[in-house]
PLY file of the C-alpha trace (Angstrom):
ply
format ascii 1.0
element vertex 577
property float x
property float y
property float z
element edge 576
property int vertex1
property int vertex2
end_header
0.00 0.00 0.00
2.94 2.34 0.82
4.22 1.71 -2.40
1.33 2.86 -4.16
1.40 5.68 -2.23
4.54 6.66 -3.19
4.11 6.32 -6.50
1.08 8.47 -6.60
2.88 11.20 -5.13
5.55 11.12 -7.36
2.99 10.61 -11.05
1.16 13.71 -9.44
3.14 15.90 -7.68
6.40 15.03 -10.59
3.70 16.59 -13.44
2.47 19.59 -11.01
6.39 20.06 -10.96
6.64 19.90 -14.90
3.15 22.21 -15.41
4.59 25.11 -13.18
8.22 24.80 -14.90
6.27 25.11 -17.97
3.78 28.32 -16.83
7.33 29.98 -15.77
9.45 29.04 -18.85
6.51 30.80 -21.15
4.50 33.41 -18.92
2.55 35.98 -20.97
4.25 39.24 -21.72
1.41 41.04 -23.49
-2.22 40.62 -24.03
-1.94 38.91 -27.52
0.31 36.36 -25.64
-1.98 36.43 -22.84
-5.42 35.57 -24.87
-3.74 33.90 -28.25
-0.35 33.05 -26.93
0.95 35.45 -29.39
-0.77 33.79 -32.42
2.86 31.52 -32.90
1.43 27.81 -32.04
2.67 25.07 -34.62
-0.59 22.76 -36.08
0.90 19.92 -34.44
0.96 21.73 -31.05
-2.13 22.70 -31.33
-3.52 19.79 -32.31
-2.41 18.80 -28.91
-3.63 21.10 -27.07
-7.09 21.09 -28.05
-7.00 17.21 -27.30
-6.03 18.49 -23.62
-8.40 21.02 -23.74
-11.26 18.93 -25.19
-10.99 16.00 -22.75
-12.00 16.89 -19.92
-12.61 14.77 -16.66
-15.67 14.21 -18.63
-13.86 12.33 -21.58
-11.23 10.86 -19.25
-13.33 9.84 -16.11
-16.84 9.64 -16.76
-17.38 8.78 -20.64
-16.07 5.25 -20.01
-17.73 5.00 -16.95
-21.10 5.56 -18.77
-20.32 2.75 -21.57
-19.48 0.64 -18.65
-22.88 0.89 -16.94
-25.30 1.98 -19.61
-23.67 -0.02 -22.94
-24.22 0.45 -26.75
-26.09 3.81 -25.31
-23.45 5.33 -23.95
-21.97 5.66 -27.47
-24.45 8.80 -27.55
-21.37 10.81 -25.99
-18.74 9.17 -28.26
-20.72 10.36 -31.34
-22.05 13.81 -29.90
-18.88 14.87 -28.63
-16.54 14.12 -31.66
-19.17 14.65 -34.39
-19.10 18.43 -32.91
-15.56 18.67 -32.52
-16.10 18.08 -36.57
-18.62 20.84 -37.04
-16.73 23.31 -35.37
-13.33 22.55 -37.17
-15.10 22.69 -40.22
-17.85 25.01 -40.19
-16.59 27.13 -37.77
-13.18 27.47 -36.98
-11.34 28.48 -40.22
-13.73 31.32 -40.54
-13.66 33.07 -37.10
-9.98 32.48 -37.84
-9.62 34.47 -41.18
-11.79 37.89 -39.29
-8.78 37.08 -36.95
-10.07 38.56 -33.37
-9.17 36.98 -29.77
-12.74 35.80 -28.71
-16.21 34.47 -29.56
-18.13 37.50 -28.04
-15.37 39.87 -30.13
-16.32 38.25 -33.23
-20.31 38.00 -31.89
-19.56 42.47 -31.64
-18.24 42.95 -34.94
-20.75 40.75 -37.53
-23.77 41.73 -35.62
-22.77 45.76 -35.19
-23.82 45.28 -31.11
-22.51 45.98 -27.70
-26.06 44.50 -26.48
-24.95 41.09 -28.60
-21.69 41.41 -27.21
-22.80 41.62 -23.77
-25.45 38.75 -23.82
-23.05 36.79 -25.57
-20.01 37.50 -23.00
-23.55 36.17 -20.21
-24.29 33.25 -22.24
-20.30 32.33 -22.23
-19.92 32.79 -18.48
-23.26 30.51 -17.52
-22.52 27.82 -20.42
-18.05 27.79 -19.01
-19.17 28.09 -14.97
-21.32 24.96 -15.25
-18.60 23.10 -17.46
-16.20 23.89 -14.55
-18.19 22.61 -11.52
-17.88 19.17 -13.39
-13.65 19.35 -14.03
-13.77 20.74 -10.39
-15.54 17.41 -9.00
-13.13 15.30 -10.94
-9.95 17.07 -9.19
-11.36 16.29 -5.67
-12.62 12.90 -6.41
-9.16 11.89 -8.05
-7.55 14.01 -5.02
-9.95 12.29 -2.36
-8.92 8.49 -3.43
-5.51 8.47 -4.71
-3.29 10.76 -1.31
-6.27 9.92 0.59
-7.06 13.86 1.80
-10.12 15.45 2.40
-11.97 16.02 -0.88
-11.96 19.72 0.23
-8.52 19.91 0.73
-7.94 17.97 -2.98
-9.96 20.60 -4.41
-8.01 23.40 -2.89
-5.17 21.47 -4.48
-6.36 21.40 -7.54
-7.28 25.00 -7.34
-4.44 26.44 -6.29
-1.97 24.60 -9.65
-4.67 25.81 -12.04
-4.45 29.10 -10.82
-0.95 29.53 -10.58
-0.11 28.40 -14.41
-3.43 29.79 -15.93
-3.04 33.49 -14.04
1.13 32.90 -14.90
1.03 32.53 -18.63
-2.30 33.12 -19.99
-3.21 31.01 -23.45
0.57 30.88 -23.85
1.18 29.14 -20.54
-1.84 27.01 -20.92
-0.91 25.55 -24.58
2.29 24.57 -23.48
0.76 22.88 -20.36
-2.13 21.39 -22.30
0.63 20.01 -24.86
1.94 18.01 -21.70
-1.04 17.66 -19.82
-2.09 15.50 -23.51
1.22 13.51 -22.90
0.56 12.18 -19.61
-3.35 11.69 -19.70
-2.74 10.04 -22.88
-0.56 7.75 -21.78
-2.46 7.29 -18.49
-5.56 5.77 -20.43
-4.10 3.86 -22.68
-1.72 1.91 -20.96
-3.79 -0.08 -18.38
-6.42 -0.43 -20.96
-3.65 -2.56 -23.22
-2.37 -4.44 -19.78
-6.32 -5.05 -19.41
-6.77 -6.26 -23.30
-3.66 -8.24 -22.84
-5.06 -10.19 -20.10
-8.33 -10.73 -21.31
-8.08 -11.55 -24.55
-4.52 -12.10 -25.45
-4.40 -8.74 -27.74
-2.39 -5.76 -27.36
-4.85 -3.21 -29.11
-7.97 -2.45 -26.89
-10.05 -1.80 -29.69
-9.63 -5.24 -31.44
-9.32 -6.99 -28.05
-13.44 -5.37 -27.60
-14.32 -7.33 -30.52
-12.04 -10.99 -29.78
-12.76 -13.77 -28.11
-11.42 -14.62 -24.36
-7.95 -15.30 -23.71
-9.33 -18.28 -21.08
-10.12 -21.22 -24.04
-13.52 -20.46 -23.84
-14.23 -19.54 -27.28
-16.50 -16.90 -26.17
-16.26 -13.05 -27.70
-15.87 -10.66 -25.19
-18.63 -9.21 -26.14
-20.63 -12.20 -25.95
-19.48 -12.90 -22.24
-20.57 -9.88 -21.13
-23.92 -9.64 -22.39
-24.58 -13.30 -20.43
-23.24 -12.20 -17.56
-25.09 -9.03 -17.15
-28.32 -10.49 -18.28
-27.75 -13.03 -15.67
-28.25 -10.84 -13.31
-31.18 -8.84 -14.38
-29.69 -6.14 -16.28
-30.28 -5.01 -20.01
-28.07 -6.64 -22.33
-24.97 -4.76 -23.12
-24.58 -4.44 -26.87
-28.22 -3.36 -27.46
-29.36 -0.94 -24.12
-30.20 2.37 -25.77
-31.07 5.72 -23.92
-35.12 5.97 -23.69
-36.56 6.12 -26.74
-35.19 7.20 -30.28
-36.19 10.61 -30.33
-34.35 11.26 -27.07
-31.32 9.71 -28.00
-31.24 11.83 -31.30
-31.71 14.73 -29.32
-29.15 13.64 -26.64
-26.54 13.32 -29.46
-27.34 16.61 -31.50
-27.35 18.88 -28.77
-23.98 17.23 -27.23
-22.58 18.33 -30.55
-23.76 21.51 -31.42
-23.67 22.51 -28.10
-19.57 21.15 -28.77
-19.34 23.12 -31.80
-20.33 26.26 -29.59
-17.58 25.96 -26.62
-15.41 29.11 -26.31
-12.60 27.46 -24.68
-12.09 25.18 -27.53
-12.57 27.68 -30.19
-10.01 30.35 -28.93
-7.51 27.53 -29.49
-7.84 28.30 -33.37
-6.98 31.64 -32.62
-3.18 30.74 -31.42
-1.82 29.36 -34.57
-0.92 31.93 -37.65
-2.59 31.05 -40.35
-6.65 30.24 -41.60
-4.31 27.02 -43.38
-2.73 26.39 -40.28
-5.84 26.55 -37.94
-7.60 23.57 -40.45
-4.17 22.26 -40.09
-4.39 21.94 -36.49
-8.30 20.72 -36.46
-6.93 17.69 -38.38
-4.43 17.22 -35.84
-6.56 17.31 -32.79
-9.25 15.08 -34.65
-5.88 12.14 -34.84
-4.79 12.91 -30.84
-8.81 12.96 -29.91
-9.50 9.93 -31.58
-6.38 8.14 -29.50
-8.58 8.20 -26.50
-11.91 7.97 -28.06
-11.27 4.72 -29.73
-10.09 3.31 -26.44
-12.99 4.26 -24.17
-15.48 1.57 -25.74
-13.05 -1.08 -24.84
-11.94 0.34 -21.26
-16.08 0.41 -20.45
-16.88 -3.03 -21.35
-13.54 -4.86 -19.63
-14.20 -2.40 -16.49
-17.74 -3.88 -16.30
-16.30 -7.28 -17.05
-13.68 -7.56 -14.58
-15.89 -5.66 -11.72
-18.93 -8.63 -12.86
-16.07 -10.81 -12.03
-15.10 -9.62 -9.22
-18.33 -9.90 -7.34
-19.66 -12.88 -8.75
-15.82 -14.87 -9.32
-18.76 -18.50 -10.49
-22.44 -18.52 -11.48
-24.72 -18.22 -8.31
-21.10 -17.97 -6.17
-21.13 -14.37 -4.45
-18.13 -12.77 -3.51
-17.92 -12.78 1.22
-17.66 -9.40 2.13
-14.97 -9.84 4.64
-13.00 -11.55 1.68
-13.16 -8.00 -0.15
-10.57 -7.32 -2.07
-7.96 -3.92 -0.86
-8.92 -1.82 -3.83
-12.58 -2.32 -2.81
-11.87 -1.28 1.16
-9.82 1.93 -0.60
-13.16 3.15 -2.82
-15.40 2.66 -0.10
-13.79 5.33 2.21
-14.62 7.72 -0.71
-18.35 6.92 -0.15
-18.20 6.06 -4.10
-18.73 2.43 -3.56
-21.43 1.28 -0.85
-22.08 -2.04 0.46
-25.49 -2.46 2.49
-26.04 -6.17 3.40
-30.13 -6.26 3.18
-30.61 -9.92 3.75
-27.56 -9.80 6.37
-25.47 -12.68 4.76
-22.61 -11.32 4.39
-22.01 -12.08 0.57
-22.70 -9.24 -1.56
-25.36 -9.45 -4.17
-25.06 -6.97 -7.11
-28.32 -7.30 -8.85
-30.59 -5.30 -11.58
-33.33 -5.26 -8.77
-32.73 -2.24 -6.76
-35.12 -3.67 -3.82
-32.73 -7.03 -3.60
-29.36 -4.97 -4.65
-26.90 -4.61 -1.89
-23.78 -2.50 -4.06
-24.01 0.82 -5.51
-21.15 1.68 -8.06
-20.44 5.63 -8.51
-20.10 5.41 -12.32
-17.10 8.15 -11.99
-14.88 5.29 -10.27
-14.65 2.84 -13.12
-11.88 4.13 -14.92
-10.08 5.35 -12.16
-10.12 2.02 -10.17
-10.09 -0.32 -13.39
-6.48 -0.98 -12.85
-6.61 -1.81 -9.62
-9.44 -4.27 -9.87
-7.24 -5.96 -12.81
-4.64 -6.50 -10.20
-2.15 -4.30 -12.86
1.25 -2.82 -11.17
1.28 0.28 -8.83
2.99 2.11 -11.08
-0.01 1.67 -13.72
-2.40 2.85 -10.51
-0.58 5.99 -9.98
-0.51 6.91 -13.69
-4.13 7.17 -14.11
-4.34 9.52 -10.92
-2.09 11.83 -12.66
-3.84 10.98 -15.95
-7.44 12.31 -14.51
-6.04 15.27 -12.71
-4.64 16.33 -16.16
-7.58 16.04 -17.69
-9.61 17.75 -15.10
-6.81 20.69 -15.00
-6.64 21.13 -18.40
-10.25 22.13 -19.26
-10.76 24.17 -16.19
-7.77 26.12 -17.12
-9.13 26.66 -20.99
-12.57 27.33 -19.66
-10.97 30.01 -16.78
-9.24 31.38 -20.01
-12.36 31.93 -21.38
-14.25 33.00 -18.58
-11.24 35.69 -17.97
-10.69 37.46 -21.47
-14.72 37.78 -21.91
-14.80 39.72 -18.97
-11.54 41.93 -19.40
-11.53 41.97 -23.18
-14.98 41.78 -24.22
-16.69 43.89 -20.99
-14.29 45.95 -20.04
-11.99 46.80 -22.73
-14.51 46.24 -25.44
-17.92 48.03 -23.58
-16.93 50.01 -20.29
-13.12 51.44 -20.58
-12.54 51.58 -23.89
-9.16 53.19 -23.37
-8.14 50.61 -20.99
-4.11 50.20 -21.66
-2.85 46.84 -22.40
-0.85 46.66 -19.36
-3.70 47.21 -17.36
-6.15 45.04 -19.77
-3.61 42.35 -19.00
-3.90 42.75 -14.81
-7.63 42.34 -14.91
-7.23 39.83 -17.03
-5.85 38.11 -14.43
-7.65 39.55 -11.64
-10.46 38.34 -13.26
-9.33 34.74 -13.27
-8.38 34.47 -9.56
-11.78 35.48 -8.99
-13.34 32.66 -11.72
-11.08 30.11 -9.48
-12.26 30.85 -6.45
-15.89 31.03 -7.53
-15.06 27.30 -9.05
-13.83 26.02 -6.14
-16.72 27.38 -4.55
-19.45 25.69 -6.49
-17.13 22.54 -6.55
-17.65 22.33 -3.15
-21.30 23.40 -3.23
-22.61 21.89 -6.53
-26.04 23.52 -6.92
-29.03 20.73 -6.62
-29.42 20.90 -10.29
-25.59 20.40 -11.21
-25.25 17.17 -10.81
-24.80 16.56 -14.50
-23.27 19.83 -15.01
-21.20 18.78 -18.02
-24.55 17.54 -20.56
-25.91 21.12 -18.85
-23.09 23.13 -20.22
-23.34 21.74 -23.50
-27.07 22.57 -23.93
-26.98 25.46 -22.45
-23.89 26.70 -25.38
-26.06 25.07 -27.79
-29.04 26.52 -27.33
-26.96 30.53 -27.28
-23.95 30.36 -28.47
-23.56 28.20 -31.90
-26.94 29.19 -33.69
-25.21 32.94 -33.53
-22.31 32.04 -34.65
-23.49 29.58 -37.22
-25.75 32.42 -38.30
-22.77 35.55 -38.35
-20.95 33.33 -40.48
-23.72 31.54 -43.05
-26.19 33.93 -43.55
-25.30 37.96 -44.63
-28.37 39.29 -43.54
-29.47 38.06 -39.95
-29.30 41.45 -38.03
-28.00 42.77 -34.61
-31.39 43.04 -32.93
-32.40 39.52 -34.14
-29.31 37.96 -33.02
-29.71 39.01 -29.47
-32.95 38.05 -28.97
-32.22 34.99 -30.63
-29.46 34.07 -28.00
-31.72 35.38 -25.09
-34.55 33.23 -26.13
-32.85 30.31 -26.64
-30.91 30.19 -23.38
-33.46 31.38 -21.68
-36.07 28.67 -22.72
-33.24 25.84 -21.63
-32.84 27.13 -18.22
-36.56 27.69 -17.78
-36.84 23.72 -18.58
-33.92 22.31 -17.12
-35.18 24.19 -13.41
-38.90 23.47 -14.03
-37.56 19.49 -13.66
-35.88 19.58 -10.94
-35.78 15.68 -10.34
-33.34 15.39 -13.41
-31.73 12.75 -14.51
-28.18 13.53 -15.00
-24.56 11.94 -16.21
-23.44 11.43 -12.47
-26.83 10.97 -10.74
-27.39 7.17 -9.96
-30.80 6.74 -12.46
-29.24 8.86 -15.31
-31.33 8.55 -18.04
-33.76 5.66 -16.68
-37.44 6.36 -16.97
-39.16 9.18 -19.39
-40.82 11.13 -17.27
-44.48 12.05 -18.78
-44.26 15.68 -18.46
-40.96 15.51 -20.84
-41.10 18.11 -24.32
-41.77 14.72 -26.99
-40.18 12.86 -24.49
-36.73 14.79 -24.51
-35.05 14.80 -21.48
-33.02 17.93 -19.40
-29.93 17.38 -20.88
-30.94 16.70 -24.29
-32.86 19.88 -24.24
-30.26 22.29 -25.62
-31.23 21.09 -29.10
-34.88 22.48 -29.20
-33.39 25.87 -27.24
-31.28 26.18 -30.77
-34.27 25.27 -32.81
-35.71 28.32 -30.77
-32.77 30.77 -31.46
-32.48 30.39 -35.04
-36.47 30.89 -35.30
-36.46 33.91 -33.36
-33.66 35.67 -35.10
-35.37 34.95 -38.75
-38.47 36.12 -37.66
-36.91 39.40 -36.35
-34.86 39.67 -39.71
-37.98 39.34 -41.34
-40.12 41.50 -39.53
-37.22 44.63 -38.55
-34.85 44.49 -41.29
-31.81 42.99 -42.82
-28.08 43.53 -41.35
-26.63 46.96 -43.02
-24.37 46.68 -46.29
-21.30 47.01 -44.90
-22.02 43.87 -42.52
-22.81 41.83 -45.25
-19.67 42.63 -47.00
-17.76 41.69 -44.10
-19.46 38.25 -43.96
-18.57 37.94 -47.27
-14.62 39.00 -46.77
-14.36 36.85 -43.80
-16.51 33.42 -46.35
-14.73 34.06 -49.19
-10.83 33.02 -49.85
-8.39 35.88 -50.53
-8.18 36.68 -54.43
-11.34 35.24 -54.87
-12.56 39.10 -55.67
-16.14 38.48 -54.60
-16.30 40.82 -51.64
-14.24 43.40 -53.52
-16.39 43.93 -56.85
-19.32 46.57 -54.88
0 1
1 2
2 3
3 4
4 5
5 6
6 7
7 8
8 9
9 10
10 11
11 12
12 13
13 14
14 15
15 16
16 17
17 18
18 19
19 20
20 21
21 22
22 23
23 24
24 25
25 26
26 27
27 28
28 29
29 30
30 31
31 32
32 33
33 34
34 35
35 36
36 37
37 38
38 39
39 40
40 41
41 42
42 43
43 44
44 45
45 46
46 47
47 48
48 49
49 50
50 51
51 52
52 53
53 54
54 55
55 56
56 57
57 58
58 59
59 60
60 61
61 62
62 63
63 64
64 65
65 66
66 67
67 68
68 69
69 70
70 71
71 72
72 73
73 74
74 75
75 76
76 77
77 78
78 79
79 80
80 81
81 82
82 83
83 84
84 85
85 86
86 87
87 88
88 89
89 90
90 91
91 92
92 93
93 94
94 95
95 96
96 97
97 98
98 99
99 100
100 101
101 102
102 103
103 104
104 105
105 106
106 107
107 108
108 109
109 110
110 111
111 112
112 113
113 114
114 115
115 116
116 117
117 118
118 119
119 120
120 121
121 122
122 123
123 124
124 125
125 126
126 127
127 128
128 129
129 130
130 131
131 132
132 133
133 134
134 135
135 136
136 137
137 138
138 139
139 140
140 141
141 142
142 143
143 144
144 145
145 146
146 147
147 148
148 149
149 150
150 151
151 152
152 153
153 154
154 155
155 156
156 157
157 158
158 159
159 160
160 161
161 162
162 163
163 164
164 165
165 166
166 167
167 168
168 169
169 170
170 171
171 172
172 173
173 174
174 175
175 176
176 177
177 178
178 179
179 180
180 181
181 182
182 183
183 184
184 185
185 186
186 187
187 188
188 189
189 190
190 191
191 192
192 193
193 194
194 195
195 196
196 197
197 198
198 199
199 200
200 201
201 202
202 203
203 204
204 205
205 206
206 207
207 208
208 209
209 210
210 211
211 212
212 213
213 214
214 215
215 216
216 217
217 218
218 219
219 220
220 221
221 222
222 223
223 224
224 225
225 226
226 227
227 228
228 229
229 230
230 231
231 232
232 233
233 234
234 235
235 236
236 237
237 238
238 239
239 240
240 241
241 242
242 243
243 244
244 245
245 246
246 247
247 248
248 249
249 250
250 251
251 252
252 253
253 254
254 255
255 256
256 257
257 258
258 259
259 260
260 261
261 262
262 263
263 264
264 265
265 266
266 267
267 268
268 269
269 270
270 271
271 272
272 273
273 274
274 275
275 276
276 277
277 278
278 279
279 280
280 281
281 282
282 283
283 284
284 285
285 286
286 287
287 288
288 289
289 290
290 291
291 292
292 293
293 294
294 295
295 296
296 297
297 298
298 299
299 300
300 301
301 302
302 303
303 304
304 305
305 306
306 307
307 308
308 309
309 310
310 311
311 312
312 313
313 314
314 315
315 316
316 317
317 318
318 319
319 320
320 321
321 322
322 323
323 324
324 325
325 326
326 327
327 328
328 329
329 330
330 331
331 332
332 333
333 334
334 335
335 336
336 337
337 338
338 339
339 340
340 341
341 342
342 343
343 344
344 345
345 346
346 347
347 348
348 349
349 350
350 351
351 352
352 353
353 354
354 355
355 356
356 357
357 358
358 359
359 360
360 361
361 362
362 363
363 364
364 365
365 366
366 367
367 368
368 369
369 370
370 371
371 372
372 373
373 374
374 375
375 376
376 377
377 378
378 379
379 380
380 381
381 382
382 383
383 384
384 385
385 386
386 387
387 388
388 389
389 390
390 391
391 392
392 393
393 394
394 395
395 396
396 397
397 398
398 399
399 400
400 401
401 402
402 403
403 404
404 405
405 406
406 407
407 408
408 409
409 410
410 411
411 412
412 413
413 414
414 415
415 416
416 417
417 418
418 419
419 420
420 421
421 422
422 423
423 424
424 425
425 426
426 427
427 428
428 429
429 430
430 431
431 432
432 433
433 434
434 435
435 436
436 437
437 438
438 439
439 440
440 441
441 442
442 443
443 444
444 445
445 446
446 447
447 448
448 449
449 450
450 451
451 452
452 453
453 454
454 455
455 456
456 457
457 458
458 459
459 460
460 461
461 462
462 463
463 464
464 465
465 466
466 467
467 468
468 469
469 470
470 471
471 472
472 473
473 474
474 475
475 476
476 477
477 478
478 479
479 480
480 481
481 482
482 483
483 484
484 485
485 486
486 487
487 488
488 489
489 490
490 491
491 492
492 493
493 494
494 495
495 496
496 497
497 498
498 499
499 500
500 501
501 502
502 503
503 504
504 505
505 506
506 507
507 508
508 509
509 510
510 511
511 512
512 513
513 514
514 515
515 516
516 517
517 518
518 519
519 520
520 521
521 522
522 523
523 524
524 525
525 526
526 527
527 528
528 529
529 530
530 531
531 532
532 533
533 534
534 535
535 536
536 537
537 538
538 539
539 540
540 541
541 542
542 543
543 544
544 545
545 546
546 547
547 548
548 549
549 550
550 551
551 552
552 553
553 554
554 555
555 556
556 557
557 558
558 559
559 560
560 561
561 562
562 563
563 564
564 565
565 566
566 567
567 568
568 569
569 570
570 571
571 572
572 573
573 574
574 575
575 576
C-alpha cells in the first residue's frame, strides 16, 4: 500500500512540478500572448492542445464510466462529442480564424454591429463555461480524495491552487504549453492499463480489437458475448443493445452534445493561437488524430471495467463474492463513499443485482476508470498513472474554460464596452484579476454543486447550444441576420433551456445514480433535461429569422464583411461593390 502511495505522489506531484516549470518558462508578456499566446502555435501543437483542452474529466473519467454501466447507449457521448468537434473545425473554426479577433463574443460584436450582442453573448459564455467547470472541479477532488487519501476539500483546494498559478502565470501561452503536456501524460495514463487489461483478457495488445475478440481463457466466447450473459444473468439489459429511452431522445441527446460542442469558447479560442486560416484547419486535423487516440479506447476500457468488476463480485455462477474476503482496492473506494455495500438480507455475501429492492452494491459510475487498474490486479505504477492521468484532464479544461471566462470579462466587458481606453498593461492585470476570482468562484461551487448540477457537463453543452452556436453559425452563413435579431435569438434560446432544465428539478443527469432511466411524462416529446439544448437552438435560429424578417436585414457594410471573412483571398467576390 505504501508503495502505491509513493508512486502516486511522485505521477502527481512530478507533473504539477513539470506544469509550473512550464507556466514559468513561457509566462505571458502582453495581451496577444496572454489571450492567443501570441498567435505563434505550430498545427501539431495545437492539435495537442485542443486534445487536452477537449478532454476533460468528462472524456477521461466519466465517458467510459457511462459505456461501462449503460452499454451500446453510452456511445451517444462518443458520437455527440466528436461529431461536434467536426462541425466546429469545419464550419466554424477556419472562418472566425480568417476575421482574426481573440474571442467568440469579439467576433459575436463585430458581424452583428452590437454591444447589447456582445454583452449577452459574454452572459451566455460565463453561464454555459461556470457549469462546465463545476464538473472538471468534481473530478480534481474525487481523483484528489482516493488516490493521497485527503479530504476532498482539501484535494480541491489542491487542484485549485496549480490551475491558478499556471493559468493566471502565462495566460493562453502558458496554458498551450501545459495542455501540450497535460495531452502527454493523460494520454498515456488511459491507454496503458487499458492494453495491460486487453492483454489479459483476450490475449491482444490493441484495446479496440481486443473489444471485438474472443477470451484469452479457451472459452471460445467473444468478449462481447461474455458480457452480455453475464449481465443479463443478473437482471440487467443486455450490453450491446441498451439504448437511452426512446429514439427521439437519444437523437436529441446526441445533436445537442454536438452543437452545443461546436459552440464551446474554450475550444474555439484555441484556433486563434496558430498563424494562419491554413494552419488553424491544419491543427483541427491534428486534434481530430490525438482525440481519436482516446476515443477509440474508451469503448473497450467500459466493457472490460464492467467485465472484470462482474467478475469480481460474482468470481462462479450463483457464487457471491464474502464481504470480509473484499478485495484492498474495494476497502480503498469505499472510504470515498463512491462504492457502498449495504447487506439487506444480512449474509454477508454481496449481491449486485438489476433489482434495486434485492441490490446490496451501488457503483459511482465516476470510479470505473479510475479504479479499473486496480481491480485488474495491474502494477502500482499503472495505478498511480491514471491519478495523474485524470487530474490532467480535469486541470486542463478548467484552465481553458478560466481562459475563457477571464478574457470575456476583461476583453470583451471591459476593454470592449466600459473602458474603452483601458491600456494593455492594465487590460492584462484584470485579465488576471479576473481569473483568480473565476477560481475561487469554481472552487466554490465545486464544493457546493447547486441541486441541479449534478450533470453539469450535458448542462453546459445545452446550455452553449441553445446561445452560443446558432449565432455564430448564423454571423458566419447567412449575410443578412441582423443585430437586434441575433440578441434576442441568444436570449430566447438560453433562456427557454434554463426555464426547462429548473422546471424538472428531479433530473436525470450523467453522475446521478438513475441517469437517463425512466421518461418522465411531463418531458417536451419525451426529450429529457440534458438533451434539451437542441430544441433551445431550434428556438434561437427561429427567433432571429423572424426578427430579420419583420425589422430588417443587417446593413451593407455587414454583409460585406461576412462575405470577406466566407470568401478566400483573391477570390474578388467581396471586392467587386
Amino acid at each position: 500500500m505504501e508503495e502505491l502511495q509513493l508512486y502516486t505522489y511522485i505521477a502527481v506531484f512530478g507533473s504539477f512540478a513539470m506544469y509550473f516549470g512550464i507556466a514559468w518558462w513561457a509566462r505571458a508578456k502582453t495581451t496577444s500572448d496572454f489571450y492567443v499566446a501570441g498567435g505563434g502555435i505550430s498545427p501539431i501543437q495545437n492539435g495537442m492542445a485542443i486534445g487536452a483542452d477537449w478532454m476533460s474529466a468528462a472524456s477521461f473519467i466519466s465517458m467510459a464510466g457511462m459505456i461501462a454501466f449503460l452499454g451500446y447507449g453510452g456511445s451517444v457521448f462518443l458520437m455527440g462529442w466528436t461529431g461536434g468537434y467536426v462541425i466546429l473545425a469545419m464550419l466554424l473554426a477556419p472562418y472566425m480564424r480568417k476575421h482574426g479577433k481573440f474571442t467568440v463574443p469579439e467576433f459575436i460584436f463585430d458581424r452583428y454591429y452590437s454591444k447589447t450582442a456582445r454583452i449577452v453573448a459574454v452572459v451566455c459564455l460565463i453561464i454555459a463555461s461556470l457549469t462546465y467547470i463545476i464538473g472538471q472541479m468534481k473530478g480534481v477532488g474525487v481523483a484528489f480524495s482516493r488516490f493521497l487519501e485527503i479530504d476532498y476539500a482539501l484535494g480541491l483546494g489542491v487542484g485549485m491552487f496549480v490551475v491558478w498559478v499556471y493559468a493566471v502565470l502565462g495566460g493562453m501561452k502558458g496554458i498551450t504549453y501545459t495542455q501540450i503536456a497535460q495531452y502527454c501524460v493523460l494520454i498515456f495514463a488511459y491507454t496503458i492499463p487499458a492494453i495491460f487489461i486487453s492483454l489479459q483478457l483476450t490475449g491482444n495488445p490493441i484495446p479496440q480489437l481486443g473489444l471485438g475478440s474472443t477470451l484469452a481463457d479457451g472459452s471460445g466466447l467473444y468478449l462481447l458475448d461474455k458480457l452480455d450473459l453475464v449481465v443479463t444473468e443478473l437482471g440487467f439489459k443486455e450490453y450491446t443493445t441498451s439504448s437511452l429511452g426512446n429514439s427521439v431522445n437519444m437523437f436529441a441527446y446526441t445533436l445537442s452534445l454536438m452543437i452545443g460542442t461546436a459552440g464551446l469558447p474554450h475550444v474555439i479560442m484555441r484556433f486563434f493561437t496558430v498563424p494562419t486560416v491554413k494552419d488553424a484547419r491544419s491543427s483541427a486535423g491534428w486534434a481530430l488524430i490525438f482525440i481519436a487516440l482516446l476515443y477509440t479506447v474508451a469503448p473497450a476500457v467500459g466493457a472490460m471495467a464492467r467485465l472484470n468488476l462482474m467478475n469480481t463480485i460474482e468470481p462462479a455462477a450463483g457464487q457471491n463474492l464474502v464481504y470480509a474476503e473484499r478485495p484492498q482496492w474495494f476497502k480503498d473506494w469505499e472510504k470515498t463513499g463512491l462504492l457502498k455495500f449495504d447487506d439487506k438480507n444480512s449474509d454477508g455475501k454481496i449481491q449486485y443485482v438489476a433489482d434495486g429492492s434485492v441490490n446490496e452494491l451501488k457503483v459511482d459510475r465516476d470510479i470505473m476508470v479510475l479504479a479499473n487498474p486496480a481491480i485488474a490486479n495491474l502494477p502500482n505504477w499503472v495505478i498511480a498513472l491514471v491519478a495523474a492521468g485524470g487530474l490532467a484532464a480535469a486541470l486542463s479544461t478548467a484552465a481553458g474554460l478560466l481562459l475563457a471566462i477571464s478574457s470575456s470579462v476583461s476583453h470583451d466587458l471591459m476593454k470592449g464596452v466600459f473602458v474603452p481606453d483601458l491600456t494593455e498593461k492594465n487590460e492584462l492585470l484584470a485579465g488576471r484579476i479576473v481569473m483568480t476570482i473565476s477560481v475561487l468562484l469554481a472552487g466554490y461551487l465545486g464544493l457546493n454543486p447547486p441541486g441541479f448540477a449534478a450533470g453539469t457537463v450535458a448542462l453546459a453543452f445545452g446550455l452553449a447550444a441553445s446561445s452560443i452556436f446558432p449565432a455564430l453559425m448564423m454571423g458566419i452563413f447567412s449575410k443578412k441576420i441582423s443585430g437586434k435579431a441575433a440578441v434576442l435569438g441568444m436570449i430566447s434560446g438560453i433562456g427557454i433551456t434554463m426555464l426547462y432544465v429548473f422546471q424538472h428539478k428531479g433530473i436525470m443527469f450523467i453522475q446521478g445514480t438513475s441517469f437517463l432511466g425512466d421518461m418522465k411524462p411531463d418531458w417536451f416529446l419525451g426529450i429529457s433535461p440534458n438533451a434539451f439544448g437542441v430544441v433551445g437552438a431550434v428556438v434561437n435560429f427561429a427567433v432571429a429569422f423572424i426578427v430579420t424578417k419583420v425589422s430588417g436585414e443587417a446593413p451593407e457594410h455587414i454583409q460585406h464583411l461576412v462575405e470577406n471573412f466566407r470568401t478566400p483571398k483573391g477570390a474578388g467576390v467581396a471586392h467587386q461593390h
